[in-house]
ZALUM-684978 format. One record per residue (C-alpha): x, y, z; residue number from 1. Coordinates in steps of 0.02 Angstrom, whole numbers, plus 32768, in hexadecimal, padded with zeros to 4 digits. Example, Ala and Ser with C-alpha at 12.3 -4.5 7.8 and 13.67 -1.06 7.14 Angstrom:
residues 2
east, north, up, drenlo
8267, 7F1F, 8186, 1
82AC, 7FCB, 8165, 2
This chain:
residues 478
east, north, up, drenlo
813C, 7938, 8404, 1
80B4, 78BB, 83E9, 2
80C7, 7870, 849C, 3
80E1, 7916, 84DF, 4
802B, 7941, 84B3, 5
7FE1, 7886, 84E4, 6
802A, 78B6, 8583, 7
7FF6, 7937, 8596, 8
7F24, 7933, 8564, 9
7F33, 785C, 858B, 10
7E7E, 7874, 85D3, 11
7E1D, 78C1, 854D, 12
7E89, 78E2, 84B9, 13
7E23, 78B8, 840E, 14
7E54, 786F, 8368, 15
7E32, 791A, 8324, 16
7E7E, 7989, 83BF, 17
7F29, 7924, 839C, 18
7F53, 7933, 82F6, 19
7EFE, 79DC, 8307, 20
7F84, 7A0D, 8383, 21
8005, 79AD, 8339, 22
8003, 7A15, 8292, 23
7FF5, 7AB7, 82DE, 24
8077, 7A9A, 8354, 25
80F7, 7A8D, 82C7, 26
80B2, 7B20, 8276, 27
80BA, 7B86, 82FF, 28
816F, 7B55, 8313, 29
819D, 7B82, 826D, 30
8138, 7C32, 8288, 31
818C, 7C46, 832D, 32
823D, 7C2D, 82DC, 33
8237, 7CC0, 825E, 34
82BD, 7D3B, 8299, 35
82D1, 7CC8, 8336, 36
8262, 7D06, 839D, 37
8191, 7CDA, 83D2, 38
812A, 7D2F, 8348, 39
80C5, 7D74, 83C8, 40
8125, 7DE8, 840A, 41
8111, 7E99, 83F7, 42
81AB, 7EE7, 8399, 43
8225, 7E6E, 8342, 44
82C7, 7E7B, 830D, 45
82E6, 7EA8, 824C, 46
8367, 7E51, 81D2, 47
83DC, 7EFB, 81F5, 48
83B3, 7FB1, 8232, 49
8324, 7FED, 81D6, 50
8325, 808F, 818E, 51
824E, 80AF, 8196, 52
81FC, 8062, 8226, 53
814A, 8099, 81D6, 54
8108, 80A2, 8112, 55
8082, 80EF, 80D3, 56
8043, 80B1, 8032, 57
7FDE, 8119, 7FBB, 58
7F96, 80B7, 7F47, 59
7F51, 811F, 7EBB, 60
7ECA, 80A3, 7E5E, 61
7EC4, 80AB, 7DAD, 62
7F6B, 80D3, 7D82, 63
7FAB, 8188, 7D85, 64
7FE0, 81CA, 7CDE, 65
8093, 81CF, 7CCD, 66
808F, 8239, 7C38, 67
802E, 82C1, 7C73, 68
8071, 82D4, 7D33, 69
8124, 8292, 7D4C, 70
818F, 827D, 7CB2, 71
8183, 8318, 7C23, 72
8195, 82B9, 7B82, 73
81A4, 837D, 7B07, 74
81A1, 8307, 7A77, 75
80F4, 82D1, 7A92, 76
80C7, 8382, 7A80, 77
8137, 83A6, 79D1, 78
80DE, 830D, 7996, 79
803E, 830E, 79BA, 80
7FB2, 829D, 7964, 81
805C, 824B, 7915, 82
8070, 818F, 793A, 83
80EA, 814A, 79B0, 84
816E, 8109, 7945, 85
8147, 8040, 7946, 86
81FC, 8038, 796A, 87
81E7, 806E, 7A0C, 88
8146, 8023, 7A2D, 89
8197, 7F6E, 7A10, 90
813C, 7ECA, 7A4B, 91
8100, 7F24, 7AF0, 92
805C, 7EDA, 7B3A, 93
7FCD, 7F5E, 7B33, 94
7F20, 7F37, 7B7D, 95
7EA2, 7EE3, 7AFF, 96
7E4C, 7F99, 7AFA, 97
7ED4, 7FDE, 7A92, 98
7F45, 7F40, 7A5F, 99
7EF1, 7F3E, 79C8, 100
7F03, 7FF0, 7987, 101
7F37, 802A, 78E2, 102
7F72, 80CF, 791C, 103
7FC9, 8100, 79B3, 104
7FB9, 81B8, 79B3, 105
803A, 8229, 7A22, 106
7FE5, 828A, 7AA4, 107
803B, 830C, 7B11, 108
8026, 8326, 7BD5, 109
7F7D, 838B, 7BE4, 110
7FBE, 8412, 7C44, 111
8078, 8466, 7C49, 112
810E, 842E, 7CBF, 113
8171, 8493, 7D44, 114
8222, 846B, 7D8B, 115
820C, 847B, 7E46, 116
826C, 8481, 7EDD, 117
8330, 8483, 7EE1, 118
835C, 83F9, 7E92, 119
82E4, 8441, 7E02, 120
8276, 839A, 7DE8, 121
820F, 83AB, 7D55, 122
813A, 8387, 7D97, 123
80B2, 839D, 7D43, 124
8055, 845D, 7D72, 125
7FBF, 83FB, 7DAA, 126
8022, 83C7, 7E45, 127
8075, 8462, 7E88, 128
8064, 841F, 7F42, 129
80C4, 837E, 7F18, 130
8132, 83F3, 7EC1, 131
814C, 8454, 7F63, 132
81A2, 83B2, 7FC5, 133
8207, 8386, 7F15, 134
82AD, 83AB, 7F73, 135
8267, 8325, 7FF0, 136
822A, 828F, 7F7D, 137
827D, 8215, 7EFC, 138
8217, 8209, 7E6C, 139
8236, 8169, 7E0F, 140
821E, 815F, 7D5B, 141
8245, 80B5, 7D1A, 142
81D2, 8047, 7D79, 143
8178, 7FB2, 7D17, 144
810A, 7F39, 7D26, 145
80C2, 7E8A, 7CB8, 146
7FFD, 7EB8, 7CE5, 147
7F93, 7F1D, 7C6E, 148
7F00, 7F01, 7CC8, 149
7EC8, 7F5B, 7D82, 150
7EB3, 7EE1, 7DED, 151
7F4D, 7E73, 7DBC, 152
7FB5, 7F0C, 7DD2, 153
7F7D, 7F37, 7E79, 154
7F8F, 7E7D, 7EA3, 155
802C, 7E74, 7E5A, 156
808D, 7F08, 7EC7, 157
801D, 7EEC, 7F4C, 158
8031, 7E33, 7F74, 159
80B8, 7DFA, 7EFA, 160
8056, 7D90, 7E82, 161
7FB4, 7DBA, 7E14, 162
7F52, 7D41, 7E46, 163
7EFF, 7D60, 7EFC, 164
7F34, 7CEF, 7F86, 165
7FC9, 7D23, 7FCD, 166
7FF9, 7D9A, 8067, 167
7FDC, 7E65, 802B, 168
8099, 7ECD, 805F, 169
8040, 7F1A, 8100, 170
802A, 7E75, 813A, 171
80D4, 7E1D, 810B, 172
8126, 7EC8, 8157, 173
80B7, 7EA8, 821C, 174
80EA, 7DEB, 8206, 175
81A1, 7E1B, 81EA, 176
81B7, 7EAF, 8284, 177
811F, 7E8F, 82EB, 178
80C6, 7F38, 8319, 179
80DF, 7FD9, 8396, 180
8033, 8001, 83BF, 181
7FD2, 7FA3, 8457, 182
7F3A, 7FFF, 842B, 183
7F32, 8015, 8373, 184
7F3B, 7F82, 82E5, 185
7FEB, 7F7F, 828B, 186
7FA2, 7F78, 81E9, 187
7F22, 7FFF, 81BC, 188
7EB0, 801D, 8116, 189
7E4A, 80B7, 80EA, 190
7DF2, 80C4, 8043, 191
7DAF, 8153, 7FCC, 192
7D85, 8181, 7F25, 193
7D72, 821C, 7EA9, 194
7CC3, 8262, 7ECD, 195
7C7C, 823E, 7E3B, 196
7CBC, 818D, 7E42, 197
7CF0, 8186, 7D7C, 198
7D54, 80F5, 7DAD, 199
7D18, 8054, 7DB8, 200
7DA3, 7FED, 7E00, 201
7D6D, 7F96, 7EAA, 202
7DE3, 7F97, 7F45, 203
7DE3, 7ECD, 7F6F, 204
7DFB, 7E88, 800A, 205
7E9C, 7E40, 7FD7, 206
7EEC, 7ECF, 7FBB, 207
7F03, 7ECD, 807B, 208
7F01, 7E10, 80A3, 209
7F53, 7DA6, 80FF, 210
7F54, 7D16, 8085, 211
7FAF, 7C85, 80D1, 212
7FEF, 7CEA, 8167, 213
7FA2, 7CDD, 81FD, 214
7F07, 7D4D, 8203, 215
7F44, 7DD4, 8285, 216
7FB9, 7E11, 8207, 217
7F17, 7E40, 8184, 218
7EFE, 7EEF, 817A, 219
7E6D, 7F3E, 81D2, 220
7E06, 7FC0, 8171, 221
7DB7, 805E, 81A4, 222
7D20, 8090, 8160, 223
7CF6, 8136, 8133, 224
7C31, 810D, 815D, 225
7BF1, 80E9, 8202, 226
7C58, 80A3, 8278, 227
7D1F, 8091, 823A, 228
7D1D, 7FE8, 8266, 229
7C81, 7F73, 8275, 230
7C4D, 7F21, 8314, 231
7CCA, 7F9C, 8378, 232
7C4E, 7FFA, 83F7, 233
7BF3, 7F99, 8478, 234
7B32, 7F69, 845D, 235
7A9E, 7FD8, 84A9, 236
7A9A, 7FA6, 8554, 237
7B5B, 7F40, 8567, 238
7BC9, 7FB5, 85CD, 239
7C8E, 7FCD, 85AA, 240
7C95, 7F52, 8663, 241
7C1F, 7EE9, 861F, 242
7C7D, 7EC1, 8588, 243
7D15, 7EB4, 85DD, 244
7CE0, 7E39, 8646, 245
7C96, 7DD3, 85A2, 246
7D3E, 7DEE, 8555, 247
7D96, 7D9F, 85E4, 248
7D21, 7D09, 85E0, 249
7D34, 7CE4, 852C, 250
7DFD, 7D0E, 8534, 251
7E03, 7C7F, 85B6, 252
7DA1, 7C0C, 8550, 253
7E1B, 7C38, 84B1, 254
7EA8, 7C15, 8521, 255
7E6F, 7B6E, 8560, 256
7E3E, 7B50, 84A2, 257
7EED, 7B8D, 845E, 258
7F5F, 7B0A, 84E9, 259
7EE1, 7A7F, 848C, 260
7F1F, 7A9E, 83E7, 261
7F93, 7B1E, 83D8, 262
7F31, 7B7F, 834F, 263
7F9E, 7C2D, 8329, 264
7ED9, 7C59, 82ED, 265
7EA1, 7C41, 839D, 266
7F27, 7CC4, 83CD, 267
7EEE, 7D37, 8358, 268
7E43, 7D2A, 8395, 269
7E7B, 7D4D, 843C, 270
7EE6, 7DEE, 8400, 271
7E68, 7E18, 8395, 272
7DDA, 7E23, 8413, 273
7E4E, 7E84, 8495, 274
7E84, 7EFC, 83FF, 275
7DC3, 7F24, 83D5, 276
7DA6, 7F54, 8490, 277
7E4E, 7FC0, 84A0, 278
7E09, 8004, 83F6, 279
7D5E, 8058, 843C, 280
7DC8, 80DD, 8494, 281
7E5C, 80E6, 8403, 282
7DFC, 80FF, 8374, 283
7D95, 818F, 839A, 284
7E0D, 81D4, 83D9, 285
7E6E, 81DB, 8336, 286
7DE6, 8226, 82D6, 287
7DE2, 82B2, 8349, 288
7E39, 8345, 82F0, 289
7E10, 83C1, 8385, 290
7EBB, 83CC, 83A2, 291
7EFD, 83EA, 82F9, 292
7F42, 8499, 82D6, 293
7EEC, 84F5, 8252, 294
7F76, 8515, 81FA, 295
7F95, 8449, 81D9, 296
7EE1, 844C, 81B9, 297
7EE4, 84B9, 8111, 298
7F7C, 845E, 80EF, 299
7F2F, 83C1, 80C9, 300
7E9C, 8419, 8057, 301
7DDB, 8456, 8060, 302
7DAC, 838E, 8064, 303
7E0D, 8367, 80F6, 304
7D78, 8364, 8175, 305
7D08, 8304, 80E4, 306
7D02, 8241, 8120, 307
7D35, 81CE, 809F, 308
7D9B, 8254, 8043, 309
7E52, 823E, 801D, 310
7E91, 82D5, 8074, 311
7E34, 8287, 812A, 312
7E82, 81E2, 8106, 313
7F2F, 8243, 8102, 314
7F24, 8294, 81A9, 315
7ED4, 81F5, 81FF, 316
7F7A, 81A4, 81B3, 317
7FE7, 821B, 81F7, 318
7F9A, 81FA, 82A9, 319
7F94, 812F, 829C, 320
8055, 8150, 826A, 321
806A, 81B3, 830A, 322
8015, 811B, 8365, 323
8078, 80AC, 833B, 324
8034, 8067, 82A4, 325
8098, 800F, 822F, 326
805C, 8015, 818D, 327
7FBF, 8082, 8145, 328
7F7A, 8072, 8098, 329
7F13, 80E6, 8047, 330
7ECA, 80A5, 7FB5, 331
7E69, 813A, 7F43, 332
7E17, 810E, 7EAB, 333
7DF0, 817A, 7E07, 334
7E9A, 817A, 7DA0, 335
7E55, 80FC, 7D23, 336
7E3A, 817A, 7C97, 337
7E16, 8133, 7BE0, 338
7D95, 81B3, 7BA8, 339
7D97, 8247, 7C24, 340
7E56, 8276, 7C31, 341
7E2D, 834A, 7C0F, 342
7DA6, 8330, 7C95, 343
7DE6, 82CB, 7D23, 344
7E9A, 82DA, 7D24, 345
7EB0, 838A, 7D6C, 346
7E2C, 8352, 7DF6, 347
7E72, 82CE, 7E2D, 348
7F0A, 832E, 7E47, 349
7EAB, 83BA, 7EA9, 350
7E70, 8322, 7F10, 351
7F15, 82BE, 7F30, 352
7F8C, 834A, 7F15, 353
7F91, 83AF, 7FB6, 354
7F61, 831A, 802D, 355
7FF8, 82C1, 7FF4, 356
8061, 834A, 7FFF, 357
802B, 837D, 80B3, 358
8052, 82D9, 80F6, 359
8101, 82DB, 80D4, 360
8118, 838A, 8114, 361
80B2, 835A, 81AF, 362
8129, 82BF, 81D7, 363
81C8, 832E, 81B4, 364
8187, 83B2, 823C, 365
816C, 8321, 8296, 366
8208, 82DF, 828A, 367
81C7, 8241, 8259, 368
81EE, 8249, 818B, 369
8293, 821D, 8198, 370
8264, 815F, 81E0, 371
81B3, 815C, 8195, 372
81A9, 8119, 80E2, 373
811E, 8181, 806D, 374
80FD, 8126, 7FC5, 375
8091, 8173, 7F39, 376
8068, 80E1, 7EBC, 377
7FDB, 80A4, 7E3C, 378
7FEB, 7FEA, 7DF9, 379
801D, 802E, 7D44, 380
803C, 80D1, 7CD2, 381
7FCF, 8119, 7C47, 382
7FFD, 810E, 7B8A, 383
804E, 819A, 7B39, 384
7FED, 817D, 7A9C, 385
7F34, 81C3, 7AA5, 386
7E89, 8141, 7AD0, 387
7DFA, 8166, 7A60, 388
7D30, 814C, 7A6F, 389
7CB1, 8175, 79DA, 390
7CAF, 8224, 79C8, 391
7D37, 825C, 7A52, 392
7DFD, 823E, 7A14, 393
7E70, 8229, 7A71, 394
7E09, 8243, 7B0D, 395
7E62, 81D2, 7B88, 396
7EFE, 815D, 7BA1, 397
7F04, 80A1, 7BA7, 398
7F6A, 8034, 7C25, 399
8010, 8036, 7C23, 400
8088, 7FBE, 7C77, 401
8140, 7FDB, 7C2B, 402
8168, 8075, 7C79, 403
810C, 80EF, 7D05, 404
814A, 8160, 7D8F, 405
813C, 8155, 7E4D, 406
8172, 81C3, 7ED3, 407
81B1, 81A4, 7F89, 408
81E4, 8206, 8011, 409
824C, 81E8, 80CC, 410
8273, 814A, 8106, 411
8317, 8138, 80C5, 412
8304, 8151, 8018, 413
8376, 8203, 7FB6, 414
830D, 8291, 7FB7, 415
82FC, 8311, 7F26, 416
8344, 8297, 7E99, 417
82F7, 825E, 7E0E, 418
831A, 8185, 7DEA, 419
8315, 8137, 7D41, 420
82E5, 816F, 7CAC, 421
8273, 8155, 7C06, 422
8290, 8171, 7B40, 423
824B, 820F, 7AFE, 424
819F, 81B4, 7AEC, 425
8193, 818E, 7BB1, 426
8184, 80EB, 7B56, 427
821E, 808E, 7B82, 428
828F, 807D, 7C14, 429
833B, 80BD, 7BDE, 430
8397, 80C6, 7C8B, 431
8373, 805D, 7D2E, 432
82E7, 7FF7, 7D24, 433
828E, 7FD0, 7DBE, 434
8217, 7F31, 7DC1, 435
817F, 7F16, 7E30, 436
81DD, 7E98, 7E84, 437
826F, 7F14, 7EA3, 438
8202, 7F9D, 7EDC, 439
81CA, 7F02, 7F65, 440
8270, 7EE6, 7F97, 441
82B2, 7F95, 7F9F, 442
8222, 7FCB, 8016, 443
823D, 7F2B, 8083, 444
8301, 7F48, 8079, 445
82D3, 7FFE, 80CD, 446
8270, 7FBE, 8169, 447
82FB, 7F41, 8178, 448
82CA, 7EA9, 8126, 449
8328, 7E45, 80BA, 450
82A0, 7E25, 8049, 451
82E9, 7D69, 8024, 452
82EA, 7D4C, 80D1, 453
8226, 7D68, 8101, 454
81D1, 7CD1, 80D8, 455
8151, 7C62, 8120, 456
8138, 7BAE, 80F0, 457
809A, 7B8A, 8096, 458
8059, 7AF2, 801A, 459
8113, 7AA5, 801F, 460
816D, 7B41, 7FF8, 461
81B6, 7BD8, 803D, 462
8166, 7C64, 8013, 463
8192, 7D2F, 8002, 464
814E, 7DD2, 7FA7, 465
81C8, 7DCB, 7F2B, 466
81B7, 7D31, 7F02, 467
8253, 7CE0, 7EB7, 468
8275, 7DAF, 7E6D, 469
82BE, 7E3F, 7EB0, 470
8347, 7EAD, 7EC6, 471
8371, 7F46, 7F4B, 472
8388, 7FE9, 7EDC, 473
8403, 8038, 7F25, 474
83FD, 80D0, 7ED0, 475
835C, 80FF, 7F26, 476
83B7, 80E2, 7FD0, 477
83F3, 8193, 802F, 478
């Protein structure tokens, strides 16, 4: 391989230039081999037929309350302002802001529950629109995780370790089938928060990264302000032909730069610089909702024509799913409630509720539910026991790690069914636990990755998102 490039560049190659190429060519070998075929293809072949060809993640910041939306716990309510039983509270790892309490006072869910839909899945009456597609989602009620703390926890899920550094799931999921969109990115990120922004959790960068991957698999974010992507529109006086024409210069220079040294990051620029261009007539063209019927419209809620609310980040995910796009997450802030529980809860439900709800019944109309993936997830739970501040009892709920409830709906996984299950406190996991890790490996097992089977060399190792962890839940599986 060494003589190979000596041959090649005899007449000018550098000290630097060859061992520049030299490394990079073996790492683009190894990329090149994953699932035998050139990583920069378009669409590559999965591990076995996938069941969701699309996911939608979203990420609920702050951690949803268990307790009060997804699993009734009666006894909560018969005991009220009576501790949790230190039997069933065990050794279990609290956050410092309550490890240290004296009392762990029962609190019940804040509003009544309903049983909804056919299969008569018990929800919370502050989400009667999710309770409208119950005979369409699997709620799962046993997940758990080691963090206590936000950002871990979003790390964690998101990435596969709690430390930042390492590849976010959109990105490992483009890396692994390669995308179907020529004029949208594969990997899509919208933001929002509650209005009043009671939650102070930041959205990192990470949470989207590409870590150690190759940077074209890093997601790109829309912003809700100004334009959705930075840079995108041409300057005040540069034409759409006179940036073509720049483009082609500086594609032919990357080229010439990339057969030097055989940097995949030289490719990226180069795809990243055509996607940009493709991207001034694909991107307002998404966020045109001129063609929307009304009726989908109301659907999705009064906010859903506010930028930078949840409910416009729903329909623009809907429409980058139609595109092509392979994996959206929307990432909404304001479930973090310690201190304003009464207050907060019920409108962050109005907020999330109906948005959520629409976009499932908008990709069944579609057509498009049954191989698109829609996850509804927060890094943790909240405590059944009451959080108290001077003054205010009981007010809020801490952390809570061992137990908390997800949803999902299409892609592959049994609608209307209810998985695992908690003690009476919502405190334990009595039936079918499902780890972080096994969450990871169930979602890539339904786009048709064997999740011990997508790795990427990095620092001596081989790498994945579950780590050395994981196991398919089949249960979830239709």
């Amino acid at each position: 391989m060494i003589a190979d490039l000596i041959h090649q560049n005899s007449q000018r190659v550098t000290r630097r230039q060859l061992f520049g190429r030299a490394s990079a060519g073996v790492g683009t070998a190894a990329l090149a081999s994953l699932l035998g075929q050139d990583t920069l293809a378009g669409v590559k072949p999965s591990h076995f037929a996938p069941k969701a060809k699309r996911v939608v993640l979203l990420w609920q910041g702050g951690g949803p309350s268990h307790i009060d939306l997804f699993d009734h716990k009666p006894i909560l309510a018969k005991q009220a302002g009576e501790d949790i039983p230190a039997s069933v509270r065990g050794d279990t790892r609290l956050s410092t802001m309550s490890a240290n309490y004296s009392n762990f006072p029962c609190v019940p869910a804040i509003k009544p529950y309903k049983r909804f839909g056919e299969c008569g899945m018990e929800l919370s009456s502050m989400i009667p629109k999710t309770g409208s597609i119950a005979d369409d989602i699997c709620l799962v009620r046993s997940l758990h995780t080691e963090a206590v703390n936000h950002a871990p926890g979003v790390t964690f899920f998101l990435t596969g370790a709690q430390i930042p550094g390492r590849p976010s799931m959109g990105s490992w999921l483009t890396y692994g089938l390669g995308s179907e969109s020529e004029n949208l990115p594969s990997f899509v990120v919208m933001t929002s928060s509650d209005e009043g922004r009671t939650c102070g959790q930041l959205f990192f960068d990470h949470y989207w990264g590409s870590g150690f991957l190759p940077s074209r698999y890093q997601g790109v974010r829309l912003r809700s302000a100004g334009e959705p992507v930075p840079y995108l529109s041409n300057p005040p006086g540069v034409s759409r032909e006179a940036r073509r024409s720049l483009l082609d210069d500086l594609g032919q220079m990357n080229r010439k730069h990339l057969e030097d040294y055989g940097d995949p990051e030289t490719d990226t620029r180069i795809a990243q610089y055509e996607m940009a261009f493709r991207m001034q007539t694909s991107v307002p063209e998404l966020t045109d909702f001129s063609s929307e019927h009304p009726k989908v419209m109301e659907r999705y809620g009064p906010k859903v024509m506010q930028k930078g609310s949840y409910a416009n980040n729903c329909l623009i995910a809907r429409r980058l799913l139609e595109r092509g796009t392979r994996f959206v997450q929307l990432m909404h802030s304001g479930w973090d409630q310690h201190s304003n529980l009464y207050t907060q809860l019920e409108e962050q439900c109005r907020d999330t509720d109906a948005p959520s709800a629409a976009l499932v019944m908008d990709l069944k109309e579609r057509g498009m539910l049954e191989d698109t993936l829609v996850i509804f997830a927060g890094e943790f739970g909240r405590t059944p026991f009451g959080q108290s501040r001077p003054g205010r009892p009981n007010a809020g709920r801490d952390h809570f790690g061992r137990a908390f409830s997800w949803w999902m709906a299409g892609g592959g996984v049994k609608a209307g069914m209810t998985y695992g299950k908690t003690d009476e406190y919502g405190w334990n996991i009595t039936e079918k636990p499902v780890h972080v890790h096994d969450m990871q490996a169930t979602i890539l097992h339904l786009a048709g990755i064997d999740h011990t089977k997508l790795t990427y060399r990095y620092q001596g190792r081989q790498f994945r998102l579950t780590d050395v962890h994981g196991h398919v839940q089949h249960g979830i599986l239709a």
